[in-house]
C-alpha positions in Angstrom: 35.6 81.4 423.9 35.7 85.0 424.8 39.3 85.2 427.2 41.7 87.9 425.7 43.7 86.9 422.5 47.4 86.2 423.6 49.0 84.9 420.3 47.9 86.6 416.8 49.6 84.8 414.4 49.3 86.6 410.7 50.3 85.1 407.2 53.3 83.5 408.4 55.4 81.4 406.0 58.9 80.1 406.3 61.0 79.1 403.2 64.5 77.2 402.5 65.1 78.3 399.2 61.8 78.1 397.1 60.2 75.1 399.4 58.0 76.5 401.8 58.6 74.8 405.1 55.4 76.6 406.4 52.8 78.7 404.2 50.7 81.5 404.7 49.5 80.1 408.1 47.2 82.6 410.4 45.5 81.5 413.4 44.8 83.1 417.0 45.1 81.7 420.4 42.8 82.9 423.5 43.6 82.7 427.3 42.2 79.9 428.8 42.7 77.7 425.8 44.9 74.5 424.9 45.5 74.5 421.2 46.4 70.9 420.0 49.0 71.3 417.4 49.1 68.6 415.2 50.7 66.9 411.9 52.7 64.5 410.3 56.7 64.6 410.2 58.1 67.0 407.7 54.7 68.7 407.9 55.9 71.9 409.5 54.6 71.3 412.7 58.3 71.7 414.1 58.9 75.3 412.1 56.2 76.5 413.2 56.9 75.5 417.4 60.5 77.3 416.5 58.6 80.7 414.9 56.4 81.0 418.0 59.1 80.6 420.4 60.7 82.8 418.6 64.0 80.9 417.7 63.5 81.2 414.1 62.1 84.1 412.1 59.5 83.8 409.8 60.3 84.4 405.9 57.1 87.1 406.1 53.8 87.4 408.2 54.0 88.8 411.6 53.6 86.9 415.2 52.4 89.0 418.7 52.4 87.6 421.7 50.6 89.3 424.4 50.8 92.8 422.2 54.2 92.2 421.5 55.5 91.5 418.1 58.2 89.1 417.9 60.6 90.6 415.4 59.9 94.3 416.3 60.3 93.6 420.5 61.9 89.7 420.9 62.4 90.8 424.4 58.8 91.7 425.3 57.5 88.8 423.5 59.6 86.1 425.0 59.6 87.5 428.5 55.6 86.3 427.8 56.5 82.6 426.7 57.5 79.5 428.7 58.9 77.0 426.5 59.3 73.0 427.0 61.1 71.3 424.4 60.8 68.1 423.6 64.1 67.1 425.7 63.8 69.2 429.1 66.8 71.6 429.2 67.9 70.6 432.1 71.5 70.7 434.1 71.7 67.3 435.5 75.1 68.4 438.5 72.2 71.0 439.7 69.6 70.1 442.1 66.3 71.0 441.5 65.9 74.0 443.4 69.2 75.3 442.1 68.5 74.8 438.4 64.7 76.7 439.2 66.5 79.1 441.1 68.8 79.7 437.9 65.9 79.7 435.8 64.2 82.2 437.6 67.3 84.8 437.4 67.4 84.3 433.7 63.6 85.4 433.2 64.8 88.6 435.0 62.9 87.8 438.3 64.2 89.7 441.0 66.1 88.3 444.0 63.6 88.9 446.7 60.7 86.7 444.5 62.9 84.1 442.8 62.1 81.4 446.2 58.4 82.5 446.3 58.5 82.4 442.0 60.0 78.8 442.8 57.8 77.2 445.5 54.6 78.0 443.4 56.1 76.3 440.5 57.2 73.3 442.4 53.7 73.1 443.8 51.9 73.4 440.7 54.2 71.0 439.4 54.3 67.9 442.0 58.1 68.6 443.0 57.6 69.5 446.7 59.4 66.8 447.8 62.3 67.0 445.4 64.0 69.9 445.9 67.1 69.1 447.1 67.8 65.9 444.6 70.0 66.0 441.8 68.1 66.5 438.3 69.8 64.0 436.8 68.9 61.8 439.2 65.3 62.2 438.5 63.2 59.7 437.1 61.8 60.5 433.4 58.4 61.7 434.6 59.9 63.9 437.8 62.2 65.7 434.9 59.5 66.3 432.7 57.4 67.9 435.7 61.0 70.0 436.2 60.9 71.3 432.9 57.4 72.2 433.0 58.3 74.0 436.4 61.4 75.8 434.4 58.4 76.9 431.9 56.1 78.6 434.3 58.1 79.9 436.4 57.7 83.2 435.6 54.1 83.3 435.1 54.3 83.4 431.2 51.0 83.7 429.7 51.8 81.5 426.9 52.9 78.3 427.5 54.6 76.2 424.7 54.9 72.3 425.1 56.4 70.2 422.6 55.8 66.7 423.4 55.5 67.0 427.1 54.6 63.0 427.4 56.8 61.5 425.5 58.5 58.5 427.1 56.2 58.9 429.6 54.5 55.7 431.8 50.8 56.1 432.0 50.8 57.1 435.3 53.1 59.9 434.6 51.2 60.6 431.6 47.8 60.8 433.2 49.4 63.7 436.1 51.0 65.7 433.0 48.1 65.7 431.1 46.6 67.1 434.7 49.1 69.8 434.9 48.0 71.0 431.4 44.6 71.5 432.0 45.3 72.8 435.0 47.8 75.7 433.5 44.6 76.3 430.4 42.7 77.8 433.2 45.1 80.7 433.3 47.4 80.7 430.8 47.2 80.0 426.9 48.8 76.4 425.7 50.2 75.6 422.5 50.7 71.6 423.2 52.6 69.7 420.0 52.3 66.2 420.2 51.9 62.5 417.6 49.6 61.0 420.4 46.1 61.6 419.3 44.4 60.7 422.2 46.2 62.9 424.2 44.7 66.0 422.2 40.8 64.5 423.3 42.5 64.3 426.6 43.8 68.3 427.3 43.0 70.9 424.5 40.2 72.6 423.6 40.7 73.2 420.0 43.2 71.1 417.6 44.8 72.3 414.4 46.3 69.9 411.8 49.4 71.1 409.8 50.5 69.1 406.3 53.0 70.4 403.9 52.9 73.8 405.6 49.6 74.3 405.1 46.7 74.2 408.4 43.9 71.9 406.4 41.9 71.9 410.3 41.4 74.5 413.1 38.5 73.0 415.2 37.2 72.9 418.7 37.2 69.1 419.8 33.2 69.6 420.6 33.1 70.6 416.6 35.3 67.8 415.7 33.2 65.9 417.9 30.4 66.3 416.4 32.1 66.1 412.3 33.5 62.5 413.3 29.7 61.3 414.8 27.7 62.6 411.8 30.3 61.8 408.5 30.3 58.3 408.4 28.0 55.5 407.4 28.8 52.0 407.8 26.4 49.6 405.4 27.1 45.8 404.6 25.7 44.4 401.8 24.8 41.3 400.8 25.6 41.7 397.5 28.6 43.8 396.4 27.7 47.2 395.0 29.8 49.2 392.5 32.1 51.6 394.0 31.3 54.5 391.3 27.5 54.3 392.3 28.4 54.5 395.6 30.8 57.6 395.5 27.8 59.3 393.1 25.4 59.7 396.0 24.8 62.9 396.7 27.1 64.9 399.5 29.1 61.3 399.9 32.9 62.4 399.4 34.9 59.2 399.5 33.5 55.5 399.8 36.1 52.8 401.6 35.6 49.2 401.6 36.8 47.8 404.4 35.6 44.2 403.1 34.2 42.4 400.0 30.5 43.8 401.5 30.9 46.2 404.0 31.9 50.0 402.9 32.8 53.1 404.8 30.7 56.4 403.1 32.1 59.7 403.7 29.6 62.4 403.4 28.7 65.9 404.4 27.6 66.6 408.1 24.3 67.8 405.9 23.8 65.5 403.2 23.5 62.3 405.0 22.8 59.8 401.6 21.3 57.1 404.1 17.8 57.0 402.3 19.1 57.4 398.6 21.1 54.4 399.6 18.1 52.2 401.2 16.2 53.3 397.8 19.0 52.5 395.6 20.0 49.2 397.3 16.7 47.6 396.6 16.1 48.7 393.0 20.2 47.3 392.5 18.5 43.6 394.3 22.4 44.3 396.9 20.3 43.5 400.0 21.5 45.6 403.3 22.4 43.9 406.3 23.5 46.7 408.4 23.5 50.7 407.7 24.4 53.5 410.3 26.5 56.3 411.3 29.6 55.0 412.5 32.0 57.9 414.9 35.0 58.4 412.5 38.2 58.1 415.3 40.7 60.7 415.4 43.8 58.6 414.5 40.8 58.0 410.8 40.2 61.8 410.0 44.5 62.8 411.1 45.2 59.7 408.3 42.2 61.0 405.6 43.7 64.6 406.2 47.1 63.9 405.6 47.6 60.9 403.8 48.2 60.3 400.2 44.9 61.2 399.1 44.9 64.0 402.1 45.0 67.9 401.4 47.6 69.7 400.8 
């Protein structure tokens, strides 16, 4: 992807005391791109939304959005964001229009663009007909769209959601997940979310945080292709030891799933499918079945940062 870097973030870390809530982190974001930011709870996946929003400071490292760094210029940096949280900050006695309206004057619009600013975010948005209702007498999905419209408003050329479906029908999820695709074209996304499938749904690239550390920062066609080509499946007729398994070469980890049938994690490069046919019948196990098995996403988010996950 070659569209012009809007977030440059640099050896950020955050600490309470001497726990690091986030470490050393450094990553870049391009325009056109929907970054999938993922990780368990207490991971730092929630620090690191607030340090890019710029409502918390980092303990050191630096973060520039659209040229702008946000400790040295917090004004030029945020006047480049649009921000969802996961509750949409919304004024439920204003109508729609009213609260976008308000919205509008507090990213510093000027009077004479604020109703044209408004209509383009109600359009993009799916509120057209909405307008003049009361927000809090939206349904859940029509007050999401509202506080994605609050977000955009201003044209921001990053675009922060955390949790943007949550609660949602799937309906209402399918159209957000829509919008966001939609607002990649032009803008960069940072989209935090727990629902995996929504990541294979609207980003590009996903990133996994765990204890403050990013252990993945990979396109979905590279994760793609690492979940069709790291797994073999074999059943045996016979069961094999566990230690000869895990010995093959370039095999990682070995899960049974049964008393016969294993799992084999292996390098994308060192598929062990032939060493294992050779050893199998010099062992008398008998194969019934052997082949590459896609690894889900919801398999390699729990190998990552599970128990026996990385740090």
């Amino acid at each position: 992807m070659n569209g012009q870097v809007l977030v440059e973030v640099e050896g950020v870390s955050r600490f309470y005391g001497k726990t690091a809530a986030v470490a050393d982190i450094s990553f870049l974001i391009r325009r056109g791109e929907v970054l999938g930011f993922l990780g368990p709870n207490g991971a730092g996946k929630t620090t690191t939304m607030q340090i890019l929003s710029g409502n918390l400071a980092p303990s050191r490292g630096r973060v520039r959005i659209a040229g702008h760094d946000l400790i040295e210029d917090p004004t030029g940096a945020k006047s480049h964001i649009g921000y969802l949280p996961e509750n949409p900050p919304l004024y439920r006695e204003l109508t729609v229009d009213e609260f976008l309206d308000y919205c509008a004057a507090l990213h510093g619009l000027p009077k004479k663009e604020r109703v044209a600013a408004r209509e383009r975010a109600k359009t993009r948005c799916g509120l057209t007909e909405v307008g003049r209702r009361l927000t809090g007498h939206l349904s859940k999905g029509f007050q999401q769209r509202t506080g994605l419209a609050q977000a955009i408003i201003h044209d921001p050329d990053l675009v922060i959601l955390d949790e943007p479906t949550g609660g949602l029908d799937p309906i209402q999820m399918r159209e957000i997940r829509i919008l966001i695709r939609e607002l990649g074209r032009d803008h960069a996304v940072i989209l935090s979310t727990h629902i995996l499938s929504e990541v294979r749904a609207s980003c590009d690239r996903v990133q996994i945080i765990n204890r403050g550390h990013l252990i993945l920062n990979e396109t979905i066609a590279d994760l793609d292709r690492r979940m069709q080509s790291s797994v073999l499946a074999v059943t045996f007729r016979r069961r094999p030891a566990m230690e000869v398994l895990a010995a093959l070469p370039g095999v990682g980890a070995v899960t049974p799933e049964n008393e016969t049938r294993f799992r084999l994690f292996h390098e994308p490069s060192a598929d062990p499918t032939e060493a294992l046919i050779r050893l199998a019948t010099e062992h008398d196990w008998g194969i019934y079945e052997i082949g590459p098995e896609r690894q889900s996403l919801e398999a390699l988010f729990v190998e990552l940062t599970g128990p026996a996950g990385e740090a």
